[in-house]
N, CA, C and O atoms as CSV, one atom per row, in Angstrom:
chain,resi,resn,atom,element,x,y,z
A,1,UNK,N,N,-25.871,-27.307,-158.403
A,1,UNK,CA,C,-25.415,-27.980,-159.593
A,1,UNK,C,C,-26.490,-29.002,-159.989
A,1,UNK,O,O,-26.982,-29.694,-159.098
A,2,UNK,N,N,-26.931,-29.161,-161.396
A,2,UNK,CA,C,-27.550,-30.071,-161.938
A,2,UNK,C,C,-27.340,-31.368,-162.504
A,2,UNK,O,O,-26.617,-31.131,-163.471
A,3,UNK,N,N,-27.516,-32.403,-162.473
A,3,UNK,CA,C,-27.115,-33.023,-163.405
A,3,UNK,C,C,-28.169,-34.176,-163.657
A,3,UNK,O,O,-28.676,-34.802,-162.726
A,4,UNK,N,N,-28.498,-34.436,-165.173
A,4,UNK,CA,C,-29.918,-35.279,-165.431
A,4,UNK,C,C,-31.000,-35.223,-164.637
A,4,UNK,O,O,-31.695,-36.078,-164.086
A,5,UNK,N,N,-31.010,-33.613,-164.703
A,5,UNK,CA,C,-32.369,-33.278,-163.841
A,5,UNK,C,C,-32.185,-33.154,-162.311
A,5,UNK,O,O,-32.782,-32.273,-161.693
A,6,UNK,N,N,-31.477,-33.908,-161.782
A,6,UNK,CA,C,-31.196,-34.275,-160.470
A,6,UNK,C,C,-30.411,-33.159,-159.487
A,6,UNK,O,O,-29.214,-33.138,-159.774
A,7,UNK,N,N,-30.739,-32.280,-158.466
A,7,UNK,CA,C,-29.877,-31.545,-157.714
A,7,UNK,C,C,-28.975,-32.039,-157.260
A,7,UNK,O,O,-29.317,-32.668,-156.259
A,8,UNK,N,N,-27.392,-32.141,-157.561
A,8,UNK,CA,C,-26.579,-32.568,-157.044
A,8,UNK,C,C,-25.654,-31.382,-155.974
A,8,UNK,O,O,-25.234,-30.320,-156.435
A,9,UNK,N,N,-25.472,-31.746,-154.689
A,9,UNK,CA,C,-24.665,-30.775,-153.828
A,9,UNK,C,C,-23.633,-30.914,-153.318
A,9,UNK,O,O,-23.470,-32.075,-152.941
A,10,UNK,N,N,-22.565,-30.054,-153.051
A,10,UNK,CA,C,-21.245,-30.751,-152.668
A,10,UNK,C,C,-21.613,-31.030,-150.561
A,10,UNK,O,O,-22.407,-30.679,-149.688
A,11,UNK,N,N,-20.471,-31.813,-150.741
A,11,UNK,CA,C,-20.654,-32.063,-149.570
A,11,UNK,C,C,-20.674,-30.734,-148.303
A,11,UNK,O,O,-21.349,-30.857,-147.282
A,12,UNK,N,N,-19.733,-29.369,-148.618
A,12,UNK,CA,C,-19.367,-28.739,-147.801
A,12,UNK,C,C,-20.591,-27.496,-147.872
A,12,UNK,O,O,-20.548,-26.605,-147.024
A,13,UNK,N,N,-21.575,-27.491,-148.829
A,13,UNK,CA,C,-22.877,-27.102,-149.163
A,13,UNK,C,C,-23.967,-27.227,-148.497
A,13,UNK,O,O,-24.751,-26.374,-148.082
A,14,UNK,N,N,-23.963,-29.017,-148.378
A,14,UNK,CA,C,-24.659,-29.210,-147.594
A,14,UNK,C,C,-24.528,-29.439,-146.240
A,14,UNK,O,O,-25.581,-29.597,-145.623
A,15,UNK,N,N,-23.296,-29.506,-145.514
A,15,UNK,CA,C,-23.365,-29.298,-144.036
A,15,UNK,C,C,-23.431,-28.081,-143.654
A,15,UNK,O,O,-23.608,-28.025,-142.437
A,16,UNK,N,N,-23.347,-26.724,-144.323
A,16,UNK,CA,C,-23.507,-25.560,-144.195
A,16,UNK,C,C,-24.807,-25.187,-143.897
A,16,UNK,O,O,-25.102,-24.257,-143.146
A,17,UNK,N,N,-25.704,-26.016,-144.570
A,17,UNK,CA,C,-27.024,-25.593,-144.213
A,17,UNK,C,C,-27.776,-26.700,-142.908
A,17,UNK,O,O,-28.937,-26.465,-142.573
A,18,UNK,N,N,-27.184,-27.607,-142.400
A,18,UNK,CA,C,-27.395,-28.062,-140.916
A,18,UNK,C,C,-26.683,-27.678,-139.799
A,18,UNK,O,O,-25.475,-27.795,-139.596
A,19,UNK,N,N,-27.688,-27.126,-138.972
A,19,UNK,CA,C,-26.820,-26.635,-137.341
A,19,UNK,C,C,-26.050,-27.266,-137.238
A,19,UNK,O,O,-26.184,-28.414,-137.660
A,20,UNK,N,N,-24.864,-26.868,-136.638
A,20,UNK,CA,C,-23.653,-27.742,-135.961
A,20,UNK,C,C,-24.144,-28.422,-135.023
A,20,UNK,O,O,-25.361,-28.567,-134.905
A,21,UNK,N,N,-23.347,-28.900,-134.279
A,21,UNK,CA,C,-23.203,-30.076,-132.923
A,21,UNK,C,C,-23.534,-29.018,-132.002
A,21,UNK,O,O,-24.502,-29.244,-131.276
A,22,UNK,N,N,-22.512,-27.102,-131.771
A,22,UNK,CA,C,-22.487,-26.812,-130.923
A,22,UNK,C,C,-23.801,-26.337,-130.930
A,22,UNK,O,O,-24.504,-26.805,-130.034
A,23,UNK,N,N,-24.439,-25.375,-131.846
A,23,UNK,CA,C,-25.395,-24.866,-131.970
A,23,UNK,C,C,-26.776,-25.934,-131.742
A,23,UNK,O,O,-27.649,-25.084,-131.921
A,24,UNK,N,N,-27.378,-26.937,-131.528
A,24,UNK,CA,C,-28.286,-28.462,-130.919
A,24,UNK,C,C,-27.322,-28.631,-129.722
A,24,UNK,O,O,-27.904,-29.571,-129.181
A,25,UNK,N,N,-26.459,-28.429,-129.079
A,25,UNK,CA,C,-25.820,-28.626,-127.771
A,25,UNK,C,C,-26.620,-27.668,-126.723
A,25,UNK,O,O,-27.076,-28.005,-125.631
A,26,UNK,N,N,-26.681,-26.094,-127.479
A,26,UNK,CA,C,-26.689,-25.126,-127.026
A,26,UNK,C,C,-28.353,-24.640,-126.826
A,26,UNK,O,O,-28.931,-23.758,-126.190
A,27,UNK,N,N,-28.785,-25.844,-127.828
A,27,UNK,CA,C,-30.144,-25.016,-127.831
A,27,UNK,C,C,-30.983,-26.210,-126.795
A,27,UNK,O,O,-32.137,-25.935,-126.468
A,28,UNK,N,N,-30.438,-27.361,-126.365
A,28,UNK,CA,C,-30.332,-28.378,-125.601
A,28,UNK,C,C,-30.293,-27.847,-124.608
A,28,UNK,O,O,-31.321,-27.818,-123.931
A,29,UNK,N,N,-29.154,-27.252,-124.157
A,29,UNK,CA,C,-28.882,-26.714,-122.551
A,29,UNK,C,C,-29.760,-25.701,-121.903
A,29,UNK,O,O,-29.935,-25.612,-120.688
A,30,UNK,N,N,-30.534,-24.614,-123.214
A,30,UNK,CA,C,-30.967,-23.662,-122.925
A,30,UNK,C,C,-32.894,-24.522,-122.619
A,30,UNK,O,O,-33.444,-24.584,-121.520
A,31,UNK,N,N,-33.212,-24.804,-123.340
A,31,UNK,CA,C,-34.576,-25.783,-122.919
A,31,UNK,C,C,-34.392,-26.828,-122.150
A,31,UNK,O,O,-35.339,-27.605,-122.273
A,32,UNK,N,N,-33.262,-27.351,-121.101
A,32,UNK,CA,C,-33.122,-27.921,-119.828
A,32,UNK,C,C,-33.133,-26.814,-118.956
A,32,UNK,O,O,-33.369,-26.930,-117.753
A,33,UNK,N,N,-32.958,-26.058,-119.352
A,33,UNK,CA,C,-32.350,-24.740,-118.002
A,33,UNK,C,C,-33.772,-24.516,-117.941
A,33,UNK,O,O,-34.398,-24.874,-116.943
A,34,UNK,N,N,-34.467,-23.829,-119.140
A,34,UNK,CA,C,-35.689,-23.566,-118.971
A,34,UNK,C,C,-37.165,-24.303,-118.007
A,34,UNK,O,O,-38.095,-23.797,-117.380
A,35,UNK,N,N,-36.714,-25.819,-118.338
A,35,UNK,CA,C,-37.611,-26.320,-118.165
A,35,UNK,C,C,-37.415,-26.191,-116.519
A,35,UNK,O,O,-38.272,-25.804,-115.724
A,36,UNK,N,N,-35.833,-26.691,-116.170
A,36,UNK,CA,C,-36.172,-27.107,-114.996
A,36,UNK,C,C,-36.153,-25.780,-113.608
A,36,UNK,O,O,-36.219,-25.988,-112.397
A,37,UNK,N,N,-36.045,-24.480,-114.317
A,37,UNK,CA,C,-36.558,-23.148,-113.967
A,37,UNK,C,C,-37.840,-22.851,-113.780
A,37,UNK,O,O,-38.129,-22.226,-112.759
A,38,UNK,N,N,-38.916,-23.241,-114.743
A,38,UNK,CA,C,-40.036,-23.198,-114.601
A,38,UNK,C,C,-40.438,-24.340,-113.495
A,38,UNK,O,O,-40.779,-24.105,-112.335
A,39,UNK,N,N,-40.347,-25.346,-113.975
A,39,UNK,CA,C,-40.820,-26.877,-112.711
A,39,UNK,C,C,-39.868,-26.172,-111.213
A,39,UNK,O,O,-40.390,-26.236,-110.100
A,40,UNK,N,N,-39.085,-25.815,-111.321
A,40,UNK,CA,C,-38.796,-25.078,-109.535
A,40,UNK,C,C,-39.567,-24.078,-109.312
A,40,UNK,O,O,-39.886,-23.921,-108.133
A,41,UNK,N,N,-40.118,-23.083,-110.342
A,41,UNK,CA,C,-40.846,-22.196,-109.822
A,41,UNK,C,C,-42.280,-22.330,-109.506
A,41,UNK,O,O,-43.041,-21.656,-108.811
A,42,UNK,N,N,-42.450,-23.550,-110.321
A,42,UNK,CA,C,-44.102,-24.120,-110.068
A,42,UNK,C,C,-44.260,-24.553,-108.499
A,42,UNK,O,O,-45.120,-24.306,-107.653
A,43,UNK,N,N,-42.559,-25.614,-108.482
A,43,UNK,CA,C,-42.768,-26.157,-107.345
A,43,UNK,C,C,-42.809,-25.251,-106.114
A,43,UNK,O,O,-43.410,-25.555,-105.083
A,44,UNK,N,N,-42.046,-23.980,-106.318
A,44,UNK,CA,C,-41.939,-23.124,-104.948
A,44,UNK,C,C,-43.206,-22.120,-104.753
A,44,UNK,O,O,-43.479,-21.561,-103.691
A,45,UNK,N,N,-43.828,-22.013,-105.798
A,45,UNK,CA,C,-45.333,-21.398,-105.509
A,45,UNK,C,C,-45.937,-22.137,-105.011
A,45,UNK,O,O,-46.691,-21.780,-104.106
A,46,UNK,N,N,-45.823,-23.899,-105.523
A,46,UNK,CA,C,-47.136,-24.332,-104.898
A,46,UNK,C,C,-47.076,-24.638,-103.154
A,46,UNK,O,O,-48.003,-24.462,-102.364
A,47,UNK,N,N,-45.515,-25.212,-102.807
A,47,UNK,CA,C,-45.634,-24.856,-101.219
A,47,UNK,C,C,-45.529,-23.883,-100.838
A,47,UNK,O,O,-45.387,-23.873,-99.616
A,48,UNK,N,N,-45.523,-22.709,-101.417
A,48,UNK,CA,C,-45.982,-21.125,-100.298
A,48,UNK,C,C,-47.184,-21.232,-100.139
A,48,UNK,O,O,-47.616,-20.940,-99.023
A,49,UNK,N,N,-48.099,-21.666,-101.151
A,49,UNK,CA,C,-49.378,-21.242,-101.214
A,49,UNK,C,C,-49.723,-22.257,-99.903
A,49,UNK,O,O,-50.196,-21.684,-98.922
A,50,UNK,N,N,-49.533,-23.652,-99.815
A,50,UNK,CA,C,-50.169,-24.493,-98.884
A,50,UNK,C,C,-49.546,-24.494,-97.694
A,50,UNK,O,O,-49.981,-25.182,-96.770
């Protein structure tokens, strides 16, 4: 919607187009899991190796 040039949006418009809470919860949990999957696997190679 326009008005004096200006894009005006309804409110339920624009939260439609920002991730939810669950979806940044989820993408949160999945790059902790990740990280701390990789840092254990770093850590368990590096004492086999020594």
């Amino acid at each position: 919607m326009r008005k004096d040039g200006i894009i005006i949006e309804a409110p339920a418009e624009v939260r439609r187009a920002e991730p939810g809470p669950s979806v940044l919860a989820a993408l949160l949990s999945i790059s902790a899991g990740l990280a701390v999957l990789i840092v254990g696997a770093l850590w368990y190679a590096f004492f086999q190796i020594w």
